[in-house]
C-alpha positions in Angstrom: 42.4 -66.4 -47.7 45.7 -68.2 -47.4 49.1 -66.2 -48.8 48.9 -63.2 -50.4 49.9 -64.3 -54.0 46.4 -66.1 -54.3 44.5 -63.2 -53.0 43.7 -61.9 -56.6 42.0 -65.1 -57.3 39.5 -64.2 -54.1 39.0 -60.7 -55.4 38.0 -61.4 -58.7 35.0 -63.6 -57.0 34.2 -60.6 -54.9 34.4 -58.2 -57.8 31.9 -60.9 -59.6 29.6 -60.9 -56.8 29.2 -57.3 -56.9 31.3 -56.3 -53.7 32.3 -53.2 -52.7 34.6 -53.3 -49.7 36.1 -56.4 -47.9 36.7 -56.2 -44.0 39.7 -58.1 -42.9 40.5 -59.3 -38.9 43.8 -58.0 -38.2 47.1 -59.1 -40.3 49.2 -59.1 -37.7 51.1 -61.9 -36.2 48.5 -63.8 -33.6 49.0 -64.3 -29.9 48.9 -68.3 -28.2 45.5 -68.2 -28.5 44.6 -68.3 -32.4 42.6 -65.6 -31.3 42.7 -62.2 -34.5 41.8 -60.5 -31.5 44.7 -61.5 -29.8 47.9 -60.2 -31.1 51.7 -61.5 -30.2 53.3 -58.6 -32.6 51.3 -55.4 -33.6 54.4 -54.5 -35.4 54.1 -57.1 -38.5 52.1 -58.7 -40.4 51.6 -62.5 -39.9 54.1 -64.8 -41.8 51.8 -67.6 -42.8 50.4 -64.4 -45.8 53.8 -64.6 -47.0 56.3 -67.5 -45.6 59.5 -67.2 -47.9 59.4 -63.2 -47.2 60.9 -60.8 -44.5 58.7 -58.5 -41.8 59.3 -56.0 -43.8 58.8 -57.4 -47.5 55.7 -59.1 -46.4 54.4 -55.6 -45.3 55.1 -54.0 -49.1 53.2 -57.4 -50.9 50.2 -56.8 -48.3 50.4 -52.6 -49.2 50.4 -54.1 -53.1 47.9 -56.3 -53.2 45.9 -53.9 -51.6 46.4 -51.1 -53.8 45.3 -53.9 -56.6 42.0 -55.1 -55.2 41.3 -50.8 -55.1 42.9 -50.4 -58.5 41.9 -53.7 -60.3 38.1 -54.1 -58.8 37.6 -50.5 -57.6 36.7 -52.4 -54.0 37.4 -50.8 -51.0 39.4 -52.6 -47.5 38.7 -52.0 -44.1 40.7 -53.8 -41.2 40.3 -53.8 -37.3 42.4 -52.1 -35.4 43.6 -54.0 -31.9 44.6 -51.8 -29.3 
């Protein structure tokens, strides 16, 4: 869904379509594979969701623009959790 400051725009076309929960792969920073499944850092969130941002800024945007897609489009989020 790209960086977190266009993920309002995605929500809004859930909300339209009627959705009720969106299930992300993990938001953490990926292993040499590409793989979501696959994780280099299960400590942070990836920096391609938020480039010009720190570890720990990045993970306060993603906590808001979660709390909005609950609060804005009363639409639930459910992530994978890698062990």
């Amino acid at each position: 869904m790209g960086e977190l400051d266009r993920w309002d725009d995605h929500f809004k076309t859930f909300a339209a379509l009627g959705y009720n929960a969106v299930h992300f792969t993990p938001l953490q920073e990926l292993g040499q594979s590409g793989s979501s499944y696959s994780l280099y850092d299960h400590h942070s969130i990836a920096k391609a969701y938020a480039p010009n941002l720190t570890p720990h800024q990045r993970e306060e945007k993603l906590e808001l623009v979660i709390k909005q897609l609950k609060s804005n489009y009363n639409i639930l989020s459910i992530t994978d959790i890698v062990w």
